[in-house]
DSSP file (Angstrom, degrees, kcal/mol; ACC not computed):
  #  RESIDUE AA STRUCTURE BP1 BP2  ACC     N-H-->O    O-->H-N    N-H-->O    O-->H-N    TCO  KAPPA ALPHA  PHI   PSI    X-CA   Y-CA   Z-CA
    1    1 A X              0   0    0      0, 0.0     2,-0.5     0, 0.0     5,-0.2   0.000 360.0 360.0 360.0 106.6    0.0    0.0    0.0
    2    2 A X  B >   -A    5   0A   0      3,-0.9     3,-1.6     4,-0.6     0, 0.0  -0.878 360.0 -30.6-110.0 136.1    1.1    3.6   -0.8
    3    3 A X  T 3  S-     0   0    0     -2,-0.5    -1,-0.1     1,-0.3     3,-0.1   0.795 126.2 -50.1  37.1  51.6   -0.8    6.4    0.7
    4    4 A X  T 3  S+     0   0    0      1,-0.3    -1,-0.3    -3,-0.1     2,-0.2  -0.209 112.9 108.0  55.3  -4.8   -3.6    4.3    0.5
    5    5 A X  B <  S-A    2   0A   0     -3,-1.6    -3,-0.9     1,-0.1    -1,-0.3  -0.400  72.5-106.8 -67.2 143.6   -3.7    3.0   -2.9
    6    6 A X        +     0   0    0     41,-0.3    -4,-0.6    -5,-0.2     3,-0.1  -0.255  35.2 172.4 -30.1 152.1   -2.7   -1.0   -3.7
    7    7 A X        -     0   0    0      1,-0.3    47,-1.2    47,-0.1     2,-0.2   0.121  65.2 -26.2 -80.2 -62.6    0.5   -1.4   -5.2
    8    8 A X  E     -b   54   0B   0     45,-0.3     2,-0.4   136,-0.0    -1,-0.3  -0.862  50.7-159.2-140.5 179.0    0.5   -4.8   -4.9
    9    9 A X  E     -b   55   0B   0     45,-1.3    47,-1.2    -2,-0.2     2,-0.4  -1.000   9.4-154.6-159.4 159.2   -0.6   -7.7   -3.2
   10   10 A X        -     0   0    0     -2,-0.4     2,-0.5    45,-0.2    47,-0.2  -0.869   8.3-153.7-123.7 156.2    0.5  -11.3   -2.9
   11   11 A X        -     0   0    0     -2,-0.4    47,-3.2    45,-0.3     2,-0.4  -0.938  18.7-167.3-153.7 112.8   -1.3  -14.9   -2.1
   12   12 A X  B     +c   58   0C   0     -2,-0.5     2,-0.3    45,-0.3    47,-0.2  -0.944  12.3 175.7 -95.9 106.1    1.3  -17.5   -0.4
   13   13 A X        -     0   0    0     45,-1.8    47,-0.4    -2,-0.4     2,-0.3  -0.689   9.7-158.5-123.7 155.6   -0.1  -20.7   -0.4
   14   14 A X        -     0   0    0     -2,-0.3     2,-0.2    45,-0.2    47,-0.2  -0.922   9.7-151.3-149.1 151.9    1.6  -24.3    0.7
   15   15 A X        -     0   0    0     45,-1.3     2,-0.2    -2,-0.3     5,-0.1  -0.611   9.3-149.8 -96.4 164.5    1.3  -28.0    0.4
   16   16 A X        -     0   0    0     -2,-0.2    46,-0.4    45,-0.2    -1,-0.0  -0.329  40.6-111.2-142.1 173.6    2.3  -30.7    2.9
   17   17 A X  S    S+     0   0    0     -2,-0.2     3,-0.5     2,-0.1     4,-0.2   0.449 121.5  49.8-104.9 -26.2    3.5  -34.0    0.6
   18   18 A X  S    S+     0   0    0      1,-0.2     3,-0.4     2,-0.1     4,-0.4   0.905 109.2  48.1 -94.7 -16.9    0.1  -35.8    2.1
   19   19 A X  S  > S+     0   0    0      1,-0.2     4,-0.7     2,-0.1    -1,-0.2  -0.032  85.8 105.8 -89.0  25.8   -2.2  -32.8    1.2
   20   20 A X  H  > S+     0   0    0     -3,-0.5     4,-0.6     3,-0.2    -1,-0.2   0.893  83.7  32.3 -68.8 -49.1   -0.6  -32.7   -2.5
   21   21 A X  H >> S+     0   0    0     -3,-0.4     3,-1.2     1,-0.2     4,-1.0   0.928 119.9  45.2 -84.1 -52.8   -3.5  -34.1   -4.4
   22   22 A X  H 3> S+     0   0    0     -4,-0.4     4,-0.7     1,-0.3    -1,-0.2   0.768 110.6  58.6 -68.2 -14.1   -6.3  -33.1   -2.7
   23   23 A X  H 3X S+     0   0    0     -4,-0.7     4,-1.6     1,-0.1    -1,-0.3   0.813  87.4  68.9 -74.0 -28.1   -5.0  -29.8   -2.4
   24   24 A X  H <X S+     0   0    0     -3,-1.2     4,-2.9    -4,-0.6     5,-0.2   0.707  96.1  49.8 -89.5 -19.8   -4.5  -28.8   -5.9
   25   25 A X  H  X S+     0   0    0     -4,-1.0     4,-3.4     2,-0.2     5,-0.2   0.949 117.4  45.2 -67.8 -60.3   -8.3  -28.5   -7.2
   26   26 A X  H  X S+     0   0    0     -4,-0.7     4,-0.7     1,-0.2    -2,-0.2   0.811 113.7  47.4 -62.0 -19.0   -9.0  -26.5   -4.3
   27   27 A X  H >X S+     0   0    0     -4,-1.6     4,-2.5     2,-0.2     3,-1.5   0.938 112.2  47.4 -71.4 -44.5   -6.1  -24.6   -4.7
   28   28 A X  H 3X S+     0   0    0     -4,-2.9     4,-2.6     1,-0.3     5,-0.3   0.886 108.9  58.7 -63.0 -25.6   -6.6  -23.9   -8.5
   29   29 A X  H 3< S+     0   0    0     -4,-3.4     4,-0.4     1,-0.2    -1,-0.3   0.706 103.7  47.0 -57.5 -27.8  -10.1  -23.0   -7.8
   30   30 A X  H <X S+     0   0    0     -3,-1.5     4,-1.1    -4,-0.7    -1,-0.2   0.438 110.5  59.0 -96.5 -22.9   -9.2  -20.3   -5.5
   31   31 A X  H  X S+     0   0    0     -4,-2.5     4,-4.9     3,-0.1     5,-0.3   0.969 110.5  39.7 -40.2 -86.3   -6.6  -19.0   -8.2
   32   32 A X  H  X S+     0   0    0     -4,-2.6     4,-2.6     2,-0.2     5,-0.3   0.810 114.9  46.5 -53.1 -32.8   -8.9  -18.6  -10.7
   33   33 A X  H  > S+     0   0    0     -4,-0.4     4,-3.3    -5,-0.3    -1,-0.2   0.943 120.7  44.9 -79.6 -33.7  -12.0  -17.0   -8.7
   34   34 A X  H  < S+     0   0    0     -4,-1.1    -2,-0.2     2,-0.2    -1,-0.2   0.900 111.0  49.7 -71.5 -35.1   -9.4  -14.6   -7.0
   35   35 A X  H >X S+     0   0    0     -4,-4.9     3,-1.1     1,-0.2     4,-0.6   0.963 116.1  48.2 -59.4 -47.3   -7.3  -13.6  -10.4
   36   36 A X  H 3X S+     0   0    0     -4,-2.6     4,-2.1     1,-0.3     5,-0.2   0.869 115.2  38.2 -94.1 -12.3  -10.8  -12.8  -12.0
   37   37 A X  H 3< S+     0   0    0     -4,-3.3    -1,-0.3    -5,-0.3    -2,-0.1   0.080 107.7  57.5-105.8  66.6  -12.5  -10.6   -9.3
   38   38 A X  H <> S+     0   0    0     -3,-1.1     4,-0.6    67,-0.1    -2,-0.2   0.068 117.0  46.9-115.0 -16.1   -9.0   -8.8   -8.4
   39   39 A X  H  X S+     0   0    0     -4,-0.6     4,-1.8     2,-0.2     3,-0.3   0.841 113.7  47.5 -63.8 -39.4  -10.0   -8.1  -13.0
   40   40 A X  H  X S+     0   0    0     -4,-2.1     4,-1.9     1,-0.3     5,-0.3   0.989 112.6  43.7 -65.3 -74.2  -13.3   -7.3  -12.1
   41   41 A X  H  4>S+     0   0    0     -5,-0.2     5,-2.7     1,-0.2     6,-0.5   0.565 111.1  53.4 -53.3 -12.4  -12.2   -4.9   -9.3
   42   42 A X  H ><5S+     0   0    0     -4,-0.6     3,-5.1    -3,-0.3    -1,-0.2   0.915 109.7  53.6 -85.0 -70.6   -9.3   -3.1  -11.5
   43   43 A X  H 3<5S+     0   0    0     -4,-1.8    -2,-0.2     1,-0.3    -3,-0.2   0.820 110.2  44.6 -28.2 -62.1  -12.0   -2.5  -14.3
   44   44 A X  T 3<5S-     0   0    0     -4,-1.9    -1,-0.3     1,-0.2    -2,-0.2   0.608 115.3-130.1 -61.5  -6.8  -14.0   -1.0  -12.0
   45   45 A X  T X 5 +     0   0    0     -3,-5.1     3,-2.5    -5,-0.3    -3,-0.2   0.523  45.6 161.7  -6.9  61.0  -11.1    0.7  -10.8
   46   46 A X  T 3 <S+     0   0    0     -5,-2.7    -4,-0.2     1,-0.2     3,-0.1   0.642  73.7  54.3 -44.2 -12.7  -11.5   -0.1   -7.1
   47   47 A X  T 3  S-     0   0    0     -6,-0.5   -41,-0.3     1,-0.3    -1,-0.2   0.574 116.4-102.1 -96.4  -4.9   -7.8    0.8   -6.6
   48   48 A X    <   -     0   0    0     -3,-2.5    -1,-0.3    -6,-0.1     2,-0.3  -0.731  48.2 -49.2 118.8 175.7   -7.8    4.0   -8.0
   49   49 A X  S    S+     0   0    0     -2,-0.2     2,-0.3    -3,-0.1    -4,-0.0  -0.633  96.3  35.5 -72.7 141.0   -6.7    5.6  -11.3
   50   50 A X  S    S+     0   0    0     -2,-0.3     2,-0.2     3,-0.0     3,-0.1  -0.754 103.0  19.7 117.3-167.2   -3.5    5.1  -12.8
   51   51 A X  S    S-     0   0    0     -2,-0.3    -2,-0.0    95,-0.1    99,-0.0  -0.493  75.8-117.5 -45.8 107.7   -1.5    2.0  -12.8
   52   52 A X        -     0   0    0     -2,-0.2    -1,-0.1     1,-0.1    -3,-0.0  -0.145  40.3-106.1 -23.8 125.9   -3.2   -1.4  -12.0
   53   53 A X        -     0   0    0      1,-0.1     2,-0.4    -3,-0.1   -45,-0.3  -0.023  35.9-101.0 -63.2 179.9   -1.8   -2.8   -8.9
   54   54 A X  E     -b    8   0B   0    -47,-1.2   -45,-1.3    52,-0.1     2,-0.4  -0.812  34.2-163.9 -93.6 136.7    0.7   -6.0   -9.1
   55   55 A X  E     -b    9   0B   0     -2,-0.4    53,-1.0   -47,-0.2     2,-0.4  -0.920   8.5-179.1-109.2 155.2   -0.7   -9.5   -8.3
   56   56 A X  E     - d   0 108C   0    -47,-1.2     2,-0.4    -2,-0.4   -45,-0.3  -0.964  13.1-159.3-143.1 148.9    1.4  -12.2   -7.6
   57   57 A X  E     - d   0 109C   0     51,-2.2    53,-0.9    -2,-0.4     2,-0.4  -0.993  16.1-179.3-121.7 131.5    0.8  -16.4   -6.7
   58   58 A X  E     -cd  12 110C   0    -47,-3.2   -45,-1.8    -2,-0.4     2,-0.4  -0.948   7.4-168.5-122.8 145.8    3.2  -18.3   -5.1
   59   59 A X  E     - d   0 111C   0     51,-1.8    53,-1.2    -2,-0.4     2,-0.5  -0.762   5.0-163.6-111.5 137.6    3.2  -21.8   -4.1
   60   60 A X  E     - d   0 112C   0     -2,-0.4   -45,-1.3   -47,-0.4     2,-0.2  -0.809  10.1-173.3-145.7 121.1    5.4  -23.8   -2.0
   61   61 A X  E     - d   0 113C   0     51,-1.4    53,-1.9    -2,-0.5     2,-0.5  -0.387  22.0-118.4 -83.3 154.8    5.4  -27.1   -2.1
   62   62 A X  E     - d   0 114C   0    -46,-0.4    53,-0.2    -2,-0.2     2,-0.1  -0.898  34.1-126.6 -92.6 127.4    7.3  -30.0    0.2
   63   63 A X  E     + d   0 115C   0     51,-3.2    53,-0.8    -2,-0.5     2,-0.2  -0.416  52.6 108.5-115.0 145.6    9.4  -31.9   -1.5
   64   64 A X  S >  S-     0   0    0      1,-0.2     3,-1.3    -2,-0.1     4,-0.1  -0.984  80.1 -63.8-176.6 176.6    9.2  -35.8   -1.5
   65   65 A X  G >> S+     0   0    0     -2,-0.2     3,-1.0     1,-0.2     4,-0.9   0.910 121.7  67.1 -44.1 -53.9    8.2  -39.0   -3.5
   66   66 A X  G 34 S+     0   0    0      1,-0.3    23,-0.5     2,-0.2    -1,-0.2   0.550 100.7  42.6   2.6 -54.0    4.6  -37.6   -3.6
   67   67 A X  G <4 S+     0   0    0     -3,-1.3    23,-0.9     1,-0.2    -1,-0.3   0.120 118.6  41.4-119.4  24.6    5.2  -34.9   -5.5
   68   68 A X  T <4 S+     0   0    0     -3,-1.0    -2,-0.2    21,-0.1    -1,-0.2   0.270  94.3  89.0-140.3 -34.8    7.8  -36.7   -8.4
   69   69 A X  S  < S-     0   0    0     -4,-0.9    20,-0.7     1,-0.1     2,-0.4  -0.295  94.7 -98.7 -79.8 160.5    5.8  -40.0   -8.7
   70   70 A X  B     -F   88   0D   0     18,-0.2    18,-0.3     1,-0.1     2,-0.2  -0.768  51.0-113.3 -80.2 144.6    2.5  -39.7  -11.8
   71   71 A X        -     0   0    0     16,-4.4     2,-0.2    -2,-0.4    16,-0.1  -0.406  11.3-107.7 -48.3 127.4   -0.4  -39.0  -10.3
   72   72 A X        -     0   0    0     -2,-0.2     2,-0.4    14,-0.1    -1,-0.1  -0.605  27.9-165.4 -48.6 122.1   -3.6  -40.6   -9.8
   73   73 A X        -     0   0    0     -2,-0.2     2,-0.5    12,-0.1    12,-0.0  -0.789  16.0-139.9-115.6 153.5   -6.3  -39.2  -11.9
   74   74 A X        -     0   0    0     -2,-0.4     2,-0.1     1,-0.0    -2,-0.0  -0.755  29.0-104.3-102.5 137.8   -9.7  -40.3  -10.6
   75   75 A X        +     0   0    0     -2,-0.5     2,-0.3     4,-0.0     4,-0.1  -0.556  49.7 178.0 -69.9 143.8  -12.3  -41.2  -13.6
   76   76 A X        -     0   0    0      2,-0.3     4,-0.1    -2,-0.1    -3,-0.0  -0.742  51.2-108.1-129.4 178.9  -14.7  -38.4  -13.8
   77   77 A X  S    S+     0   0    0     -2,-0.3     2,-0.1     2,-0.1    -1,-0.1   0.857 107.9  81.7 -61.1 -43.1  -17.8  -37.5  -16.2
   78   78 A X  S    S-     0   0    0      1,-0.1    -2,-0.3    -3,-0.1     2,-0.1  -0.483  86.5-134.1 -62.0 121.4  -15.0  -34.8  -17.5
   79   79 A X        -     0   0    0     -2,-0.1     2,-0.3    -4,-0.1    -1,-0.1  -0.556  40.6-122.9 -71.2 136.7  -12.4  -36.1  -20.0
   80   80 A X        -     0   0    0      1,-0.1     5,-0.2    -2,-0.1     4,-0.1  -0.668  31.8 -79.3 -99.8 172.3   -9.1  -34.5  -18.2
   81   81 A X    >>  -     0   0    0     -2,-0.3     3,-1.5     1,-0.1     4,-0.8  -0.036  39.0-123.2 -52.5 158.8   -6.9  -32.4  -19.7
   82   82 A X  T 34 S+     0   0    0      1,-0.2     3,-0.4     2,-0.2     4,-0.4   0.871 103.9  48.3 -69.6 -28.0   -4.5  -33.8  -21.8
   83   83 A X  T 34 S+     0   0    0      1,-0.2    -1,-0.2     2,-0.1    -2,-0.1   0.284 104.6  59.2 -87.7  14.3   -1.4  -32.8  -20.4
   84   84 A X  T X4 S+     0   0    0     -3,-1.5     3,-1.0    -4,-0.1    -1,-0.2   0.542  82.2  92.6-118.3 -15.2   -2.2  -33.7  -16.7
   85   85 A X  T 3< S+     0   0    0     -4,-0.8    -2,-0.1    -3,-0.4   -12,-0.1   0.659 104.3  15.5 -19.6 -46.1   -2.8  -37.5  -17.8
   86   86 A X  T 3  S+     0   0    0     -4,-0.4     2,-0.2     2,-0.1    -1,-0.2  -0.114  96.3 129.5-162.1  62.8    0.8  -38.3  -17.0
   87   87 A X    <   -     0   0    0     -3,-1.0   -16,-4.4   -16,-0.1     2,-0.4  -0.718  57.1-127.8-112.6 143.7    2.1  -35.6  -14.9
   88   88 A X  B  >  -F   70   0D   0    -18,-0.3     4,-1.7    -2,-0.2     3,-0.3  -0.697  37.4-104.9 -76.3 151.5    3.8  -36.0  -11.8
   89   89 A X  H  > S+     0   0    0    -20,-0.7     4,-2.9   -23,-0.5     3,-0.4   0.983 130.3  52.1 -15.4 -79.7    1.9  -33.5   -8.7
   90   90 A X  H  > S+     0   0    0    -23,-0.9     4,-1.4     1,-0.2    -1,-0.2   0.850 105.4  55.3 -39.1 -43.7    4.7  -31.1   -8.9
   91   91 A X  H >> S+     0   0    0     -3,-0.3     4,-1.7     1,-0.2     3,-0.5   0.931 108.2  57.6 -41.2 -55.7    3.9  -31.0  -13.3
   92   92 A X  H 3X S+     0   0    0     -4,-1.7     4,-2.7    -3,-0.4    -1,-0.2   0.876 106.4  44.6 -46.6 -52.2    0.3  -30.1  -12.0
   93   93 A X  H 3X S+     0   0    0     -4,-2.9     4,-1.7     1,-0.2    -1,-0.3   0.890 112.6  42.5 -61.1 -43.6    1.3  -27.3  -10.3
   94   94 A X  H << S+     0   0    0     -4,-1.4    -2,-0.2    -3,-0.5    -1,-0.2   0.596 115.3  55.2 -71.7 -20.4    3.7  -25.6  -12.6
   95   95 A X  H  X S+     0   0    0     -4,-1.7     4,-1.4    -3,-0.2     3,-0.3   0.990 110.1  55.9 -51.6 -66.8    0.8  -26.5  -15.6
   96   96 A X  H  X S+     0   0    0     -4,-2.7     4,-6.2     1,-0.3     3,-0.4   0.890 112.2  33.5 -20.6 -70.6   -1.3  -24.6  -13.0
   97   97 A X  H  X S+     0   0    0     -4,-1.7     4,-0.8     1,-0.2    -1,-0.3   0.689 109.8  60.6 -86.2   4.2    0.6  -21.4  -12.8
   98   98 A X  H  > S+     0   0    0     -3,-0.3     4,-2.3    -5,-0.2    -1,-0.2   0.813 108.2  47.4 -83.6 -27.2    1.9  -21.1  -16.3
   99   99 A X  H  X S+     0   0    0     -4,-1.4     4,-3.2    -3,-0.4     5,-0.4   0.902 108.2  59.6 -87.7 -50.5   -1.9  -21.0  -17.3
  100  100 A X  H  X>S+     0   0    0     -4,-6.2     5,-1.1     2,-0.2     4,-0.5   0.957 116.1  35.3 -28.3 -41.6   -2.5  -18.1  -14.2
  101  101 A X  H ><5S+     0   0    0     -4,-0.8     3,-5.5     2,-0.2    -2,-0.2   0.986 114.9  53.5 -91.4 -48.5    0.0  -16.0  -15.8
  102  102 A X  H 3<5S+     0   0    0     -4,-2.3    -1,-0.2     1,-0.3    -2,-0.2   0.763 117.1  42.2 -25.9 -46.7   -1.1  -17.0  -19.6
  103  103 A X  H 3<5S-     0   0    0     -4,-3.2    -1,-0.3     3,-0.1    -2,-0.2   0.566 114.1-127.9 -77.1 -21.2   -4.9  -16.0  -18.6
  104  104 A X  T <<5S+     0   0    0     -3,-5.5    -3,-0.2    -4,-0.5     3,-0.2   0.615  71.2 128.2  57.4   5.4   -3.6  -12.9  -16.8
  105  105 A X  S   <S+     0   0    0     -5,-1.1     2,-0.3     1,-0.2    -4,-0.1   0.958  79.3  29.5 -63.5 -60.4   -5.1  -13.3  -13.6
  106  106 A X        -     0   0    0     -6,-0.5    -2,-0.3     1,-0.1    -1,-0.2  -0.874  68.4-141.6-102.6 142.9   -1.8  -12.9  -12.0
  107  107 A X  S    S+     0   0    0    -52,-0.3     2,-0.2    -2,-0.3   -51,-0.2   0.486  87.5   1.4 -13.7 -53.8    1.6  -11.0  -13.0
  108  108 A X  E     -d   56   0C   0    -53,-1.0   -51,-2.2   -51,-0.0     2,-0.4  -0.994  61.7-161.0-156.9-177.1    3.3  -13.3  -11.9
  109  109 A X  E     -d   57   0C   0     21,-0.2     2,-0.3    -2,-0.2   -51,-0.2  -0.955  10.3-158.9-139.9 164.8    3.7  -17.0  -10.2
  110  110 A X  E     -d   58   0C   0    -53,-0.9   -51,-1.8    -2,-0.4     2,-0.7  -0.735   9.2-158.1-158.7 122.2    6.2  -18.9   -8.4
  111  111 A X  E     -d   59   0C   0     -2,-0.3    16,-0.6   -53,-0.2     2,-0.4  -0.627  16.6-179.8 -83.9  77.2    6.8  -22.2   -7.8
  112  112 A X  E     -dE  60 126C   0    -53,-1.2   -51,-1.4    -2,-0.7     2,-0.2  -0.635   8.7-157.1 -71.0 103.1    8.9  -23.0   -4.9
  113  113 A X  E     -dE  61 125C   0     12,-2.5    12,-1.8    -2,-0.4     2,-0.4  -0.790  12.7-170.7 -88.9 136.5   10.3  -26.9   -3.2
  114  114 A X  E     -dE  62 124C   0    -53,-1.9   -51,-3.2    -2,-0.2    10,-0.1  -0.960  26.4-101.9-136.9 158.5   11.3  -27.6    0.0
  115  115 A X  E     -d   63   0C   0      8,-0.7   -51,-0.1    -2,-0.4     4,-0.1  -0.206  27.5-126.7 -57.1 152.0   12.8  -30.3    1.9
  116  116 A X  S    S+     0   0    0    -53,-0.8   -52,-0.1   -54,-0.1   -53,-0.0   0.967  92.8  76.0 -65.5 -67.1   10.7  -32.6    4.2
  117  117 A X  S    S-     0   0    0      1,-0.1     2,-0.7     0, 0.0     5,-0.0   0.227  80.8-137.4 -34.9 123.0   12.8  -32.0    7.1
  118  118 A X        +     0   0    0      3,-0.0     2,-0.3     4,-0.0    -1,-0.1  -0.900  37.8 155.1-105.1 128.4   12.4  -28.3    9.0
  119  119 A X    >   -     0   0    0     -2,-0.7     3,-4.3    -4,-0.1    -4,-0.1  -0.870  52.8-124.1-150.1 135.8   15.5  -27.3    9.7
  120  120 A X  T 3  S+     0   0    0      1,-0.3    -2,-0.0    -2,-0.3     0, 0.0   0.760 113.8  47.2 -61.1 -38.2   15.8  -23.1   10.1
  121  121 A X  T 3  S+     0   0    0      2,-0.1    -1,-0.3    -3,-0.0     2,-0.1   0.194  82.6 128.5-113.9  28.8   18.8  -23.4    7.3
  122  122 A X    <   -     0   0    0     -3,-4.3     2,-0.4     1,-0.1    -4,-0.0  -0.401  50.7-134.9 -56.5 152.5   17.0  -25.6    4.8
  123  123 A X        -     0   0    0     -2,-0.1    -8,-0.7     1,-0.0    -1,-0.1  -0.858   1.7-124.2-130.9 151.9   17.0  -24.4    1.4
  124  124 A X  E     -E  114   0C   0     -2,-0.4     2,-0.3   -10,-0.1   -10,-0.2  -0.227  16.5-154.4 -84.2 178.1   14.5  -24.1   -1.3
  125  125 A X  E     -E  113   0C   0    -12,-1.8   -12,-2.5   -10,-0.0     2,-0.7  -0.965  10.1-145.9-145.8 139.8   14.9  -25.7   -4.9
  126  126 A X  E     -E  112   0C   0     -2,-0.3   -14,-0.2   -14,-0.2     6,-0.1  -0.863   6.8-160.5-110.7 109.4   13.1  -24.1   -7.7
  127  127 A X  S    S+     0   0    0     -2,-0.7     2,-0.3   -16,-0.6    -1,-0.1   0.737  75.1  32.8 -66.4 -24.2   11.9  -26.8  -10.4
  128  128 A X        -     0   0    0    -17,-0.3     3,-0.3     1,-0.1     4,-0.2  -0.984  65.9-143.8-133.8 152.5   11.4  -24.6  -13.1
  129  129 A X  S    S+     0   0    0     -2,-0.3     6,-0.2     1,-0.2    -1,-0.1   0.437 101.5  58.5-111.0 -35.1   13.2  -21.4  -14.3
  130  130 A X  S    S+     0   0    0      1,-0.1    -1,-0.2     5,-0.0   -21,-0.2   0.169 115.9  37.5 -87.6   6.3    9.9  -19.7  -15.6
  131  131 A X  S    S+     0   0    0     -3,-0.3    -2,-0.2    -5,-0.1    -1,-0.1   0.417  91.9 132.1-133.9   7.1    8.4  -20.0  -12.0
  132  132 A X     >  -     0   0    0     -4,-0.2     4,-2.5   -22,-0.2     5,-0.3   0.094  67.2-110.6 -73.8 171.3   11.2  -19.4  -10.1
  133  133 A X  H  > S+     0   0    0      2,-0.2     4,-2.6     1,-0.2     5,-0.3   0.977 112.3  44.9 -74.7 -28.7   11.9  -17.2   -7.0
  134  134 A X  H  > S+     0   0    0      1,-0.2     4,-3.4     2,-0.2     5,-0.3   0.987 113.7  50.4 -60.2 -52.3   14.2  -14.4   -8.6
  135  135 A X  H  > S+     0   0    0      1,-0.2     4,-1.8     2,-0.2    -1,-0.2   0.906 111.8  49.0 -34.9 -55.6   12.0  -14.0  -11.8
  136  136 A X  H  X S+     0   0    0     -4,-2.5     4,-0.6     1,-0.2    -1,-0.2   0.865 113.6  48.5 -76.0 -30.4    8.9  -13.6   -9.4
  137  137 A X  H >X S+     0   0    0     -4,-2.6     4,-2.1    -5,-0.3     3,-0.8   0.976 109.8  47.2 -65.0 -68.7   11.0  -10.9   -7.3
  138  138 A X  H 3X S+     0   0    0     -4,-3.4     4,-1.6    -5,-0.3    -1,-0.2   0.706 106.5  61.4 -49.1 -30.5   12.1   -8.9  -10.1
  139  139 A X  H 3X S+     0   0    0     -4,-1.8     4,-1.1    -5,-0.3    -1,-0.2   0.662 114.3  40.3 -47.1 -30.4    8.4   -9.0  -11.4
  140  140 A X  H <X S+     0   0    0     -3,-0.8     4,-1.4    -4,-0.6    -2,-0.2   0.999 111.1  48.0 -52.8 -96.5    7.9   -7.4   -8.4
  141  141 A X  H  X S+     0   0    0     -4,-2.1     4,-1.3     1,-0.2    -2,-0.2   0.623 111.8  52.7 -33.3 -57.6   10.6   -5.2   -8.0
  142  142 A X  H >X S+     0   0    0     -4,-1.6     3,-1.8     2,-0.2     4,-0.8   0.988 108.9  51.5 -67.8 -67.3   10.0   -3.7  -11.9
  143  143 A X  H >X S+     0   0    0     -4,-1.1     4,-1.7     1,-0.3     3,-1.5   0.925 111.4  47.8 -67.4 -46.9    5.8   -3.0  -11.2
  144  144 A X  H 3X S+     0   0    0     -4,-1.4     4,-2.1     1,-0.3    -1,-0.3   0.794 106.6  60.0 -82.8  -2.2    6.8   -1.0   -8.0
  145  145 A X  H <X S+     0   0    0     -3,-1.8     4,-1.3    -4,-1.3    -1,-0.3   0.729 109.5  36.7  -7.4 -66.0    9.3    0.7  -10.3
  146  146 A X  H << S+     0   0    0     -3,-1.5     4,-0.3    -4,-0.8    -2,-0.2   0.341 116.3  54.4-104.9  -5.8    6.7    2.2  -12.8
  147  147 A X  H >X S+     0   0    0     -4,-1.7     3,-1.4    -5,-0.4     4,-0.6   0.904 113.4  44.5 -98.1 -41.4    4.2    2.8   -9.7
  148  148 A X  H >< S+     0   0    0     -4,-2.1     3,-4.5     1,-0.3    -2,-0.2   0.998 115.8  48.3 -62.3 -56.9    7.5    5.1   -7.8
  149  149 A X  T 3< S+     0   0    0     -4,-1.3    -1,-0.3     1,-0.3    -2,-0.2   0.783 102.9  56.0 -52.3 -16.2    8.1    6.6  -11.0
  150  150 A X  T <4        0   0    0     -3,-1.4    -1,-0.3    -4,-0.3    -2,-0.2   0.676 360.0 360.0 -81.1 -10.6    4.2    7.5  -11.5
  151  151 A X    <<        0   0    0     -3,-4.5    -1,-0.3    -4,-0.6    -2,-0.1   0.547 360.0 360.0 -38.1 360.0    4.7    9.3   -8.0
């Protein structure tokens, strides 16, 4: 927030290695309904005039067999998409947020693994390069860039 306007806003999400599956409908569902009314509300321009605020997703997963092994797909009435057929969990996710940014709901996304084991100097691993944390940062970093300068 500057001087009471948006600049940007962010939605931090995680997965646990046993919540993987069951998490990711509900998560993408909550993607998509939040990416299109934070569109709604910019048409309207609830934030103000000017420069749209930034939106951002990021996900952070726990890293484990779970999330490397293919997935189970459950038979549905719904043919699924084709490219989640014989995807690992983790595939699902990064499918996920490549289509967030593709659609434009969010700016940007980032997919972020970490080790099962909490220990205060564990370190994260980023599985792809187009979802990764520096990319998401510098997405960042650039919109409040053009919002200082609009000052």
């Amino acid at each position: 927030m500057h001087e009471g306007r948006l600049v940007a806003a962010l939605a931090i999400r995680s997965r646990t290695a046993r919540s993987l599956e069951s998490g990711f409908v509900a998560l993408g569902e909550e993607a998509i309904t939040t990416g299109k009314e934070m569109e709604a509300l910019c048409r309207k321009q609830a934030f103000g005039p000017g420069l749209r605020p930034w939106f951002g997703w990021l996900v952070l997963l726990e890293e484990g067999s779970a999330l490397t092994r293919p997935a189970a797909v459950a038979p549905t009435l719904l043919q699924v998409v084709p490219e989640y057929r014989h995807s690992t969990h983790a595939q699902w996710y990064e499918l996920l947020l490549r289509k967030l940014e593709r659609e434009r709901l969010f700016d940007a996304c980032a997919l972020l693994l970490c080790p099962e084991e909490r220990k205060p100097s564990a370190h994260y691993r980023e599985p792809a390069r187009d979802l990764g944390g520096k990319r998401f940062l510098a997405h960042l970093a650039s919109h409040a860039g053009a919002f200082a300068a609009c000052l």
